[in-house]
DSSP file (Angstrom, degrees, kcal/mol; ACC not computed):
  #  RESIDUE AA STRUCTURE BP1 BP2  ACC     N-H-->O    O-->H-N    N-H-->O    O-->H-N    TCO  KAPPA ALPHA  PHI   PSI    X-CA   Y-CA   Z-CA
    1    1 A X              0   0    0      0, 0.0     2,-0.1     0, 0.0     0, 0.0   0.000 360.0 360.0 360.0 143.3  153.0  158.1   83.3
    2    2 A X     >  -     0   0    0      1,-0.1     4,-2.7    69,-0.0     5,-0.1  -0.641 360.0 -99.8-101.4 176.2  150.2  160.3   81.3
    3    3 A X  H  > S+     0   0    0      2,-0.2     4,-2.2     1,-0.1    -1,-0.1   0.737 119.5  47.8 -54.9 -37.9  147.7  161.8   82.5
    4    4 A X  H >> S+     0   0    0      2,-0.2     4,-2.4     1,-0.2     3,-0.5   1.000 108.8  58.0 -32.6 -82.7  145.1  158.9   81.4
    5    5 A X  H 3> S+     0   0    0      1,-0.4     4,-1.7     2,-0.2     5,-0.3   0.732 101.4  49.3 -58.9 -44.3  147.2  156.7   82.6
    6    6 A X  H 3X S+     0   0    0     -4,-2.7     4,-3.0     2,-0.2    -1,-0.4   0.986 115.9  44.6 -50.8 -59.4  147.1  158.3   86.0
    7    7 A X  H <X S+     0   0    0     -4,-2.2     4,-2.3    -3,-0.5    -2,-0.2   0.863 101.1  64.3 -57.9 -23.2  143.2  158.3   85.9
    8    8 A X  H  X S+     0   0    0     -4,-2.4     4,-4.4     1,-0.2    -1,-0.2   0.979 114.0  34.7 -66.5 -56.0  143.0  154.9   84.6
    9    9 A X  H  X S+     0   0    0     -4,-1.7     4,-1.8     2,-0.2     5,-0.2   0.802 113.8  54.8 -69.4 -30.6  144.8  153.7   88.3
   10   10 A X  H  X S+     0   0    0     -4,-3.0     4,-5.2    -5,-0.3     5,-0.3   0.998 111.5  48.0 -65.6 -56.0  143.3  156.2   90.5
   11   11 A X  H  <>S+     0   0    0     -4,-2.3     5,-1.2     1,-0.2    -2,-0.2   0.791 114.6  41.6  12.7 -88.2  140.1  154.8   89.1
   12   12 A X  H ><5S+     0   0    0     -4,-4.4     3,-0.8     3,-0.2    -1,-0.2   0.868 114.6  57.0 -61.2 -37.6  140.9  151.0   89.6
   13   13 A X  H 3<5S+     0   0    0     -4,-1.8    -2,-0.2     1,-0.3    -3,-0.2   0.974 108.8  41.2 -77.3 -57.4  142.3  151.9   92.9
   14   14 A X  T 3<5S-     0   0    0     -4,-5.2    -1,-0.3    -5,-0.2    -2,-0.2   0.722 111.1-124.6 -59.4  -4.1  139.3  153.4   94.1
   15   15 A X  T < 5 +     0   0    0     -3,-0.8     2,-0.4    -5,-0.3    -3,-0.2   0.997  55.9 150.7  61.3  70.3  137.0  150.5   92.5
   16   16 A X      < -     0   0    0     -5,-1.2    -1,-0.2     1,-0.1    -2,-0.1  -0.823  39.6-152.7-142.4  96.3  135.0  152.7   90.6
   17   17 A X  S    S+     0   0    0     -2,-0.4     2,-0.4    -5,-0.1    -1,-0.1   0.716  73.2  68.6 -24.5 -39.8  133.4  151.4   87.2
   18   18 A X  S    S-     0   0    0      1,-0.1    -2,-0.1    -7,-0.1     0, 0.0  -0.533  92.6 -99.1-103.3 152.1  133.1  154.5   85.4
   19   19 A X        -     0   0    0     -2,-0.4     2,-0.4     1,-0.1    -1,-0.1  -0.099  31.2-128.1 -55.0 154.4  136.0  156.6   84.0
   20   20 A X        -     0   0    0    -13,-0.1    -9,-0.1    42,-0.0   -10,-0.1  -0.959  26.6-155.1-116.4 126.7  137.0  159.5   85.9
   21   21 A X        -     0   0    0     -2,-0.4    41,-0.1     1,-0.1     0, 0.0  -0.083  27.6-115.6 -69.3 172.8  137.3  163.4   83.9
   22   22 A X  S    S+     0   0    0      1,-0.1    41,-0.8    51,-0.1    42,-0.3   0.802 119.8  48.9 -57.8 -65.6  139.1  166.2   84.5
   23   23 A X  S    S+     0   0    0     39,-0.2    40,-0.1    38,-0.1    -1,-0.1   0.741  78.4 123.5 -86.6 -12.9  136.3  168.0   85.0
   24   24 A X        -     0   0    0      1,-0.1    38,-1.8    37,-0.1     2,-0.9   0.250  60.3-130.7  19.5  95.8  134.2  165.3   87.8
   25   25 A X  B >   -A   61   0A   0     36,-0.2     3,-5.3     1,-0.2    36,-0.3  -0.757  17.4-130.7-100.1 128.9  133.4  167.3   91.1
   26   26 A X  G >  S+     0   0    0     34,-1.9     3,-2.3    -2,-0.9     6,-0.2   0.695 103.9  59.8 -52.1 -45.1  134.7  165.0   93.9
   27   27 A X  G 3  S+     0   0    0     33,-0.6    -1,-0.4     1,-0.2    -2,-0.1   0.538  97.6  61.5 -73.9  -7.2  131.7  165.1   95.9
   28   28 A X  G <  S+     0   0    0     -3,-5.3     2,-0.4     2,-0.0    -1,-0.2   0.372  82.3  91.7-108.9  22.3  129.8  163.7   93.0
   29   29 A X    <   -     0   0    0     -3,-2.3    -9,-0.0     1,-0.1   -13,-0.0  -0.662  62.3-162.2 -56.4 110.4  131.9  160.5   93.1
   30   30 A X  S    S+     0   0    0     -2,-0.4    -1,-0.1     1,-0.1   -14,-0.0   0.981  91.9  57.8 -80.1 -34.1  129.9  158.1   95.4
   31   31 A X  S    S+     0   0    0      1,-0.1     2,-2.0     2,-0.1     5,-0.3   0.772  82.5 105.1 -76.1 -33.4  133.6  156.0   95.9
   32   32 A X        +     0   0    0     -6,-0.2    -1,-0.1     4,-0.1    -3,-0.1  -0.288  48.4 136.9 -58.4  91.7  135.2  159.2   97.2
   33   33 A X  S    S-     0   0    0     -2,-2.0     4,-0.4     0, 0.0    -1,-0.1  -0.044  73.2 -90.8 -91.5-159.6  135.4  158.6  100.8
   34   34 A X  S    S+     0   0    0      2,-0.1     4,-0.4     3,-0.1    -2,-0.1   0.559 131.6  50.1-100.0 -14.5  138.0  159.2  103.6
   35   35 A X  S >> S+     0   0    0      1,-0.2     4,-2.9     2,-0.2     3,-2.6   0.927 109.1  55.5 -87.7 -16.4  139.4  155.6  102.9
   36   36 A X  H 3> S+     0   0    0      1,-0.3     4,-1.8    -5,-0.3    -1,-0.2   0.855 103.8  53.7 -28.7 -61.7  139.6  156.7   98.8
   37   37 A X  H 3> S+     0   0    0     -4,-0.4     4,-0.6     1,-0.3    -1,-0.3   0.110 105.8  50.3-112.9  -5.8  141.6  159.6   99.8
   38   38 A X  H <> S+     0   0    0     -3,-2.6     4,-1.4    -4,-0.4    -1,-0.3   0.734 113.0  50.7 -97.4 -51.0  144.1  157.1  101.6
   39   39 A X  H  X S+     0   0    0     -4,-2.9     4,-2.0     2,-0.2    -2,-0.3   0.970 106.6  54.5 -33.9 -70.8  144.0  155.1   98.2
   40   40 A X  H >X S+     0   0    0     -4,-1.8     4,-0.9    -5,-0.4     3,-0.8   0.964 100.4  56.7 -37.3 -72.9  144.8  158.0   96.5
   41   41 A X  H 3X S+     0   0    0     -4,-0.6     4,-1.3     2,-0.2    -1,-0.2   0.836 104.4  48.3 -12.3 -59.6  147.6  158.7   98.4
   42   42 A X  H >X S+     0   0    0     -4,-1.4     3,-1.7     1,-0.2     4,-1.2   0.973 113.3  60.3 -59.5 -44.3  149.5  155.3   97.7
   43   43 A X  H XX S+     0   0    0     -4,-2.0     4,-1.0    -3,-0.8     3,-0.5   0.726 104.8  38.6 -57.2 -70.8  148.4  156.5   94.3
   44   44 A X  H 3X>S+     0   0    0     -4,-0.9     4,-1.3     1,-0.2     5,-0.9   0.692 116.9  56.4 -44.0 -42.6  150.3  159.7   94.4
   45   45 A X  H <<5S+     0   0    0     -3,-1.7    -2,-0.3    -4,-1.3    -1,-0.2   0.635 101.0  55.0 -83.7 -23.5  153.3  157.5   96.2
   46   46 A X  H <<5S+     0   0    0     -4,-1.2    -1,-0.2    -3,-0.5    -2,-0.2   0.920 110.6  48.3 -70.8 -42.2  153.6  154.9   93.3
   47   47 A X  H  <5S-     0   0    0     -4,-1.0    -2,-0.2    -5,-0.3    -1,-0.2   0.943 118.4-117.0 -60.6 -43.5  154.1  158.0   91.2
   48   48 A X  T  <5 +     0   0    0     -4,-1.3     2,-0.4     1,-0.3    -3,-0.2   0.863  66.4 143.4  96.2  53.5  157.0  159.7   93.8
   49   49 A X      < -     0   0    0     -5,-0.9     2,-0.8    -8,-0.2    -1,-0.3  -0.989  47.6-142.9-128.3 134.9  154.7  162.6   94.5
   50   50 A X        +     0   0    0     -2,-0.4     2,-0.2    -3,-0.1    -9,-0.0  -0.610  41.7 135.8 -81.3 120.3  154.8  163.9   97.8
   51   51 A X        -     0   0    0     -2,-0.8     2,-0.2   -10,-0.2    -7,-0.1  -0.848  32.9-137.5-162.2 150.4  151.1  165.1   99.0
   52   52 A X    >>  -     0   0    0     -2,-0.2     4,-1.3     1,-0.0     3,-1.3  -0.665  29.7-108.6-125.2-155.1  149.1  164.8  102.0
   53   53 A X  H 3> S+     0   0    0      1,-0.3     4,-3.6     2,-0.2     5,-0.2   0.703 110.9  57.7 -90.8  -1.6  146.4  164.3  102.9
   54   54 A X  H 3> S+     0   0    0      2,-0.2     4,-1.3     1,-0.2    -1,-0.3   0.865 108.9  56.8 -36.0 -50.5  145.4  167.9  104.1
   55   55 A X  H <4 S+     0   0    0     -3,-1.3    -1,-0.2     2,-0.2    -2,-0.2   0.547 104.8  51.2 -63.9 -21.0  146.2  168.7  100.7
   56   56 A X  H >< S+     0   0    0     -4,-1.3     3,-2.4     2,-0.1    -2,-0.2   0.948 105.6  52.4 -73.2 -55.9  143.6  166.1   99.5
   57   57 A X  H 3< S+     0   0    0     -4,-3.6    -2,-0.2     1,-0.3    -3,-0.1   0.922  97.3  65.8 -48.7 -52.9  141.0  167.2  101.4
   58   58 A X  T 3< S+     0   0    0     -4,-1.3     2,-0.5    -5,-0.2    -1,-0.3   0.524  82.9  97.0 -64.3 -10.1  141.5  170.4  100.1
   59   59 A X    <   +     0   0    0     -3,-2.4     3,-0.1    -4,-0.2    -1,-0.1  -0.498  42.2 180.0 -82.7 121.6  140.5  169.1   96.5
   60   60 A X        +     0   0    0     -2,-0.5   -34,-1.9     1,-0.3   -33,-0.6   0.814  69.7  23.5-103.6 -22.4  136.7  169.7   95.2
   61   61 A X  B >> S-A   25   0A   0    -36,-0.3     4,-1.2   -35,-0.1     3,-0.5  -0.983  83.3-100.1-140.9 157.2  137.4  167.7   91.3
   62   62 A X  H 3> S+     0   0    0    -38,-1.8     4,-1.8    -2,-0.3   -39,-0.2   0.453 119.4  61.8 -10.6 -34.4  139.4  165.5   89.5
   63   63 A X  H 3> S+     0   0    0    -41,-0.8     4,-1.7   -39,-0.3     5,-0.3   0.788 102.5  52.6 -80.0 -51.8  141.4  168.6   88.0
   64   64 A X  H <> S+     0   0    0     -3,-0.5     4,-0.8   -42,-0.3    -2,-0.2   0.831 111.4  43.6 -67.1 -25.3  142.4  169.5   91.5
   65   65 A X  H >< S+     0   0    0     -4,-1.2     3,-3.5     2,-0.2     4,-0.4   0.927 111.3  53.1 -64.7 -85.2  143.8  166.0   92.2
   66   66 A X  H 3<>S+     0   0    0     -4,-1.8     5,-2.3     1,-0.3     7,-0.3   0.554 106.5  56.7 -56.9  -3.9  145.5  165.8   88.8
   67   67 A X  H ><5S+     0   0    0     -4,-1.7     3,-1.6     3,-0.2    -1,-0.3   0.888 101.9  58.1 -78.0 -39.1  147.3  169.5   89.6
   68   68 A X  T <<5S+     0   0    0     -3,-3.5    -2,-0.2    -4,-0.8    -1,-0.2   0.457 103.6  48.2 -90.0   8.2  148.7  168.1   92.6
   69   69 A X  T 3 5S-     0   0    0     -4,-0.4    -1,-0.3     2,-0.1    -3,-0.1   0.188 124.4-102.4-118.5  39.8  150.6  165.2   90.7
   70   70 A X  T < 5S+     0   0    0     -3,-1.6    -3,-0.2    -5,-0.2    -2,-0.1   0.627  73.3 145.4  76.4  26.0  151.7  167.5   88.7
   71   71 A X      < -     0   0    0     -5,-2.3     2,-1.0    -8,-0.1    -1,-0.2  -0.321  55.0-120.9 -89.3 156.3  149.6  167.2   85.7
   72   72 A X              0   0    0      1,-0.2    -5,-0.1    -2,-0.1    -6,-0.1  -0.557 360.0 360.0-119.4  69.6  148.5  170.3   83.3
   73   73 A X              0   0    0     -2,-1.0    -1,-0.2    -7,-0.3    -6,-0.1   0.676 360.0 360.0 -88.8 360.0  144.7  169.4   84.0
């Protein structure tokens, strides 16, 4: 999976029309919630990356998600 390809399903998963960037600061998401961040997760799990969700929280953009599935955002 690329990195697109990753945003393109985080995206759909969260049900959020508009593309998501690298550079997209979380809190200016409106779809970013707590149940997103549950979403996300499965998200991470289709992929067979371990994170939780402490380690979500801890994430302020789009860049910071895509470091923690191992991506070179």
């Amino acid at each position: 999976m690329t990195q697109d390809d990753f945003l393109v399903l985080l995206q759909k998963e969260i049900q959020r029309e508009n593309a998501l960037h690298v550079n997209d600061l979380l809190e200016d998401i409106p779809e970013w919630d707590s149940m997103a961040m549950l979403v996300a997760l499965n998200v991470f799990d289709e992929i067979g990356v371990e994170v939780d969700i402490d380690d979500l929280e801890k994430c302020k953009s789009i860049k910071d998600i895509l470091q923690k599935a191992g991506f070179d955002a």
